[in-house]
C-alpha positions as MATLAB code, in Angstrom:
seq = 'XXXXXXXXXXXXXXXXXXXXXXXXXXXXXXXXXXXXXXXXXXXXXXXXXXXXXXXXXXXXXXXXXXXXXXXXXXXXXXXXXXXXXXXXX';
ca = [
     -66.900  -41.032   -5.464;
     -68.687  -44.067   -6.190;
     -68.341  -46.804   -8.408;
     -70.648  -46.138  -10.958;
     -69.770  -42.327  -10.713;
     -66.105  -42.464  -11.985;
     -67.626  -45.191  -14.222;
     -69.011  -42.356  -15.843;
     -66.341  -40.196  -16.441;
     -64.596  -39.816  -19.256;
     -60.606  -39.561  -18.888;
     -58.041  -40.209  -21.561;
     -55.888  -42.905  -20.992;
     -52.289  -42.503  -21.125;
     -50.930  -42.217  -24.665;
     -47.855  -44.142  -24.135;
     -46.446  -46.407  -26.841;
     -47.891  -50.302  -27.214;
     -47.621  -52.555  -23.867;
     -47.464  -56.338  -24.852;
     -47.905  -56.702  -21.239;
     -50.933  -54.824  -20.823;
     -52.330  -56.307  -23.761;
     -51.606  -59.780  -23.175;
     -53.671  -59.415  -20.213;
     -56.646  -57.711  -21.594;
     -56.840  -60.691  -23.822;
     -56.903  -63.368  -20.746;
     -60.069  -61.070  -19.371;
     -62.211  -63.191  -21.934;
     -60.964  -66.285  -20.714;
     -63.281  -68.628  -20.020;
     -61.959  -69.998  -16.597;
     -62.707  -67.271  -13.919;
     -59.751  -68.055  -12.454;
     -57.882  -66.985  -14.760;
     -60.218  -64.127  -14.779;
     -59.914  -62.971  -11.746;
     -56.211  -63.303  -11.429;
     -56.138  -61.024  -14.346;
     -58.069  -58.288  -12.965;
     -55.655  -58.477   -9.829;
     -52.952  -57.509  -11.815;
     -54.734  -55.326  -13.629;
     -55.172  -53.865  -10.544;
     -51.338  -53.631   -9.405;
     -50.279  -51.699  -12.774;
     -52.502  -48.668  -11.663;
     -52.623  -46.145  -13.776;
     -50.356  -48.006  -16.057;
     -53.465  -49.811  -16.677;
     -55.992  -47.511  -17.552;
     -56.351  -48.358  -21.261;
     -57.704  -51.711  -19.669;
     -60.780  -50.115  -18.363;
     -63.263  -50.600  -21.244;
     -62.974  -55.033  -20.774;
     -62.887  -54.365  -17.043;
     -66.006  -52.696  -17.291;
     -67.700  -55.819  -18.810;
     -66.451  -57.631  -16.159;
     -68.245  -55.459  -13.886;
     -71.163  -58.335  -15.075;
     -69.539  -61.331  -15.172;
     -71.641  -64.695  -14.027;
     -68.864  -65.111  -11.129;
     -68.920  -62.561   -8.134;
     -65.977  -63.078   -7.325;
     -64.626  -61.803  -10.692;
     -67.065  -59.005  -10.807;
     -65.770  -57.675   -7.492;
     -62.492  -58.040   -8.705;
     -63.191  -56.460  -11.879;
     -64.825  -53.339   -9.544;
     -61.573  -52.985   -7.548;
     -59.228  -52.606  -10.290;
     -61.167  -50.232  -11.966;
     -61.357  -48.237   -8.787;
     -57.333  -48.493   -8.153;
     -56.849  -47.180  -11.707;
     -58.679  -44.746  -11.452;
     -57.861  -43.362   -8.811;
     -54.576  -43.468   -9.425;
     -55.158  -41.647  -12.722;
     -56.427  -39.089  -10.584;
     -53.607  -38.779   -8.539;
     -51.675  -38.285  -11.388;
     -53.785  -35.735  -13.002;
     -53.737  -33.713   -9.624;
];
């Protein structure tokens, strides 16, 4: 499955109670150092499924002006994803 394929599917995310965590680094997605950017989406990535209400700002990362962040961006969403698949199975 390609990137753009499971891009297009449409899972639920988990509907576990609030994360501070999780949302703390959502916000630092729109930061404007892509640095700090790209860090995020590395952890993003680690959390796994944990993260999948995080896909939505990943996905505009997907874009972002710096490749390194958009590959970044690519990766996590293809960790969480596939780990929400796992999960699911």
């Amino acid at each position: 499955m390609g990137l753009f394929d499971f891009l297009k599917k449409k899972q639920d995310a988990p509907t576990a109670g609030p994360d501070p965590e999780l949302d703390a680094l959502v916000r630092k997605l729109k930061d404007p150092d892509p640095k700090v950017r790209l860090d995020t989406c590395l952890k993003l990535g680690a959390m796994k499924a944990r993260a999948a209400s995080a896909r939505p700002a990943l996905e505009e990362l997907i874009v972002d002006p710096d490749g390194d962040v958009c590959l970044a961006a690519a990766e996590a969403m293809s960790v969480i994803l596939r780990a929400m698949d796992q999960r699911q199975r």
